[in-house]
C-alpha positions as CSV (number, residue, x, y, z in Angstrom):
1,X,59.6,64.1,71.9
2,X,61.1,60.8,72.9
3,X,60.2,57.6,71.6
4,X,60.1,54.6,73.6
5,X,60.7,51.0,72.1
6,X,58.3,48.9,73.3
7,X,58.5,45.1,73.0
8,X,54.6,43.3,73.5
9,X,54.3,39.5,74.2
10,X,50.8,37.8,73.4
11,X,49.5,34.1,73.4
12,X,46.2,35.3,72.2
13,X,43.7,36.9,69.6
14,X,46.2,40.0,70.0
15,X,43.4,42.7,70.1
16,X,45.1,44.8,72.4
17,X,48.5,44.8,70.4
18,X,46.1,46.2,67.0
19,X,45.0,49.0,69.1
20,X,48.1,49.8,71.0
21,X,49.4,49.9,67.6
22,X,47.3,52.4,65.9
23,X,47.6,55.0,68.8
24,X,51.6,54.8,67.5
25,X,50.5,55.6,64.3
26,X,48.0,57.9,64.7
27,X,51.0,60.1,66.8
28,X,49.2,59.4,70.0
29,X,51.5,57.0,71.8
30,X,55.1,58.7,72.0
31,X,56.5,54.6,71.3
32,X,57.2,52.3,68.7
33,X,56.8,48.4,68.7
34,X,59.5,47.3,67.9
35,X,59.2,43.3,68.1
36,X,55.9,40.9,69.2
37,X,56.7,37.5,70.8
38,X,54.3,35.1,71.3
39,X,54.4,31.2,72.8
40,X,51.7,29.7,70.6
41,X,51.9,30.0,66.5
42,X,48.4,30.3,66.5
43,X,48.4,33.5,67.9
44,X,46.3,36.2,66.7
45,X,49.0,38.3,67.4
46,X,51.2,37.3,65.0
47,X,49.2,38.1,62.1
48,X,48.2,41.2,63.9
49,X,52.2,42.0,63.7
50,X,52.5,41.2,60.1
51,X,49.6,43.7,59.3
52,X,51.3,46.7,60.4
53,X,55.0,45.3,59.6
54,X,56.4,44.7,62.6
55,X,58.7,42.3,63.4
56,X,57.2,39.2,65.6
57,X,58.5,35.6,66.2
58,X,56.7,32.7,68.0
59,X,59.4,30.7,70.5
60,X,58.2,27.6,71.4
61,X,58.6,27.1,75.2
62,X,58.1,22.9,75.1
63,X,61.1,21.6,76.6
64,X,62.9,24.4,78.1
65,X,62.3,25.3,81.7
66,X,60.1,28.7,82.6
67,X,63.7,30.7,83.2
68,X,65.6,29.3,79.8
69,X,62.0,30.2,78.1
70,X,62.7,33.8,79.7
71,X,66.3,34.3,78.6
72,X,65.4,33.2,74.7
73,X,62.4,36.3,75.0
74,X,65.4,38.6,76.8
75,X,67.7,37.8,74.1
76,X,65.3,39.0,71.5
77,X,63.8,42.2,73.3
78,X,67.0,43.2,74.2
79,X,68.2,42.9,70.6
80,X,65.1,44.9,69.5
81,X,66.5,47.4,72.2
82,X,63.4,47.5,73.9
83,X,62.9,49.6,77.1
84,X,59.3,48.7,77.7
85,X,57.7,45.6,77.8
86,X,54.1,45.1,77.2
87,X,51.9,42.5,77.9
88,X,49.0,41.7,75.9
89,X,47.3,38.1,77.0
90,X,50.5,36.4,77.9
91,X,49.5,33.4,79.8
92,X,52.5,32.3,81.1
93,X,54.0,33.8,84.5
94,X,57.5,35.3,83.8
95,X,60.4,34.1,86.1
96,X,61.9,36.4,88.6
97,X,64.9,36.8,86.0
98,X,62.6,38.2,83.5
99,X,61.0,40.6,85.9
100,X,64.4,41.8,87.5
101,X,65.8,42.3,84.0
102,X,63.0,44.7,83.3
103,X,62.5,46.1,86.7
104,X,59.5,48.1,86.9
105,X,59.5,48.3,82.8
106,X,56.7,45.5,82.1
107,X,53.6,46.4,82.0
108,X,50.3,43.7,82.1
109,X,46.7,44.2,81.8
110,X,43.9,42.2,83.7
111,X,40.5,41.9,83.2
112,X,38.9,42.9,87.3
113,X,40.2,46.0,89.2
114,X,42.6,44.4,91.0
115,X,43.4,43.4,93.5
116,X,40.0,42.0,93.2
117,X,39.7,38.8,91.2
118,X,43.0,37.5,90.9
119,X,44.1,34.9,88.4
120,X,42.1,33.4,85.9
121,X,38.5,34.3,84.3
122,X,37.9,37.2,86.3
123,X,34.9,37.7,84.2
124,X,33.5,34.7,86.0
125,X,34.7,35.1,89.0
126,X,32.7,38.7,88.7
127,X,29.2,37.0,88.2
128,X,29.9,34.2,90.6
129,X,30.7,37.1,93.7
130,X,27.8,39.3,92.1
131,X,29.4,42.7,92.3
132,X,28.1,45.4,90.8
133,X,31.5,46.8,89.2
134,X,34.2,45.1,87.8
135,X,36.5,46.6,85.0
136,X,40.2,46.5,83.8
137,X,43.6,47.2,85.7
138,X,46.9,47.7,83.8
139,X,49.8,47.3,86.5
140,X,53.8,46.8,86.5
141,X,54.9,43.4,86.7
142,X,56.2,42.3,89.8
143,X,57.0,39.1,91.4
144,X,53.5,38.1,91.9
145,X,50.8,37.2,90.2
146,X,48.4,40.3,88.8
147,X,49.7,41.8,92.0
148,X,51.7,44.7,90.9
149,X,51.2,48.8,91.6
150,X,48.8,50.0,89.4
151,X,49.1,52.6,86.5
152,X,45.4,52.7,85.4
153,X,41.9,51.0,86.5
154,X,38.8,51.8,84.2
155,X,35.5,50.6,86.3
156,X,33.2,48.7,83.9
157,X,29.2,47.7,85.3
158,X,28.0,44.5,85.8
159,X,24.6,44.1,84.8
160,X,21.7,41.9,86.4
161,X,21.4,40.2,83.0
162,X,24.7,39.2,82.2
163,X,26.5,36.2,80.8
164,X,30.2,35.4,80.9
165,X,30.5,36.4,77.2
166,X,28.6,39.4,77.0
167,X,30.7,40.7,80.3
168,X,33.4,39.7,78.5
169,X,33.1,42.0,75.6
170,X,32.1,44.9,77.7
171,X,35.5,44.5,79.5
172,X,37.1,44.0,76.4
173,X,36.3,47.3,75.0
174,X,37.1,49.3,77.8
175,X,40.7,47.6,77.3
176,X,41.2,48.5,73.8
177,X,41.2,52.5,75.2
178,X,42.7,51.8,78.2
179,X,46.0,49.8,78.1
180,X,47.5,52.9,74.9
181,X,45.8,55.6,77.4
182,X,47.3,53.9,80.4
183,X,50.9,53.2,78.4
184,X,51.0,56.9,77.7
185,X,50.5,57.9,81.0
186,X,53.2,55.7,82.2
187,X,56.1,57.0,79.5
188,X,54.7,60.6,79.4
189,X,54.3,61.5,82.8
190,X,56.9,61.5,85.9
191,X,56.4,59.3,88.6
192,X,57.7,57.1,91.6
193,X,56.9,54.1,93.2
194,X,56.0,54.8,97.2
195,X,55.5,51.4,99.2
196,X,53.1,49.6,96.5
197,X,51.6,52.8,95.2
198,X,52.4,54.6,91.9
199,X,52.4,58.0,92.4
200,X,52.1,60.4,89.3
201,X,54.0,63.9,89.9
């Protein structure tokens, strides 16, 4: 079996990183992570790194523009020899150098089944338009924003009773299975993009 290297940038809590990291250790994920990058040094991920001993390094973007930002995070991935980049709560947008670099090798997850609720707080944006489903999307990076084809979507209910937070957390746990499910699916099985679709053979 072939093991992927898999480089995952965070600005967050990192939750998604701890559990994309034990489906590699458990043998469920056919990847390894080989380096996390973050943007702020209070991210969770970074501790979240040091737990299970991988390597991880904060770069601070203040003062560089978005594309020398994005050529600091290629030097490093690349020198991790990363193949596939992950996406775990990354709130800034990646320049269209860092997106052709890794051409149809990033991955993101959003919190709506896109291309419904766009941009940020979906979990709001959910309440506010009253839907009755909402759920997670994990998608290749393209030059838009939460706009690429999608690899996996995991519908999650809204209920008459809920608040942001509660929603939230509901969401939250359907990412935790979803994002190593849907990473596994993307590096296991064969597929091709058709127009905007991702078609799994």
């Amino acid at each position: 079996m072939t093991i992927s290297n898999i480089g995952v940038i965070s600005s967050g809590r990192g939750e998604n990183l701890r559990y994309i990291l034990q489906a590699e250790r458990s043998g469920y994920l056919p990847a390894r992570t080989r380096i996390v990058l973050t943007d702020q040094p209070e991210a969770g991920a970074l501790q979240i790194a040091g737990e299970f001993d991988v390597p991880s390094l904060c770069l601070d973007p203040k003062g560089l523009k978005r594309e020398e930002y994005d050529r600091q995070l290629i030097e490093h991935l690349d020198g991790a020899g990363v193949e596939l980049v992950v996406l775990t709560g990354f709130m800034r947008i990646l320049s269209p150098i860092f997106v052709k670099h890794y051409k149809d090798r990033i991955l993101n997850i959003h919190p709506a089944l896109l291309p419904s609720f766009r941009g940020m707080d979906a979990f709001q944006q959910a309440l506010d338009h009253g839907v009755k489903w909402t759920g997670t999307t994990i998608h290749i990076v393209d030059d838009d924003v939460d706009h690429g084809p999608i690899v996996l979507q995991v519908p999650v209910p809204v209920r008459d009773d809920d608040t942001h937070d509660v929603l939230k957390a509901r969401i939250q746990q359907a990412e935790y299975k979803a994002y190593p499910k849907a990473i596994k699916k993307f590096l296991e099985e064969r597929h091709k993009l058709v127009g905007r679709k991702l078609v799994f053979e």
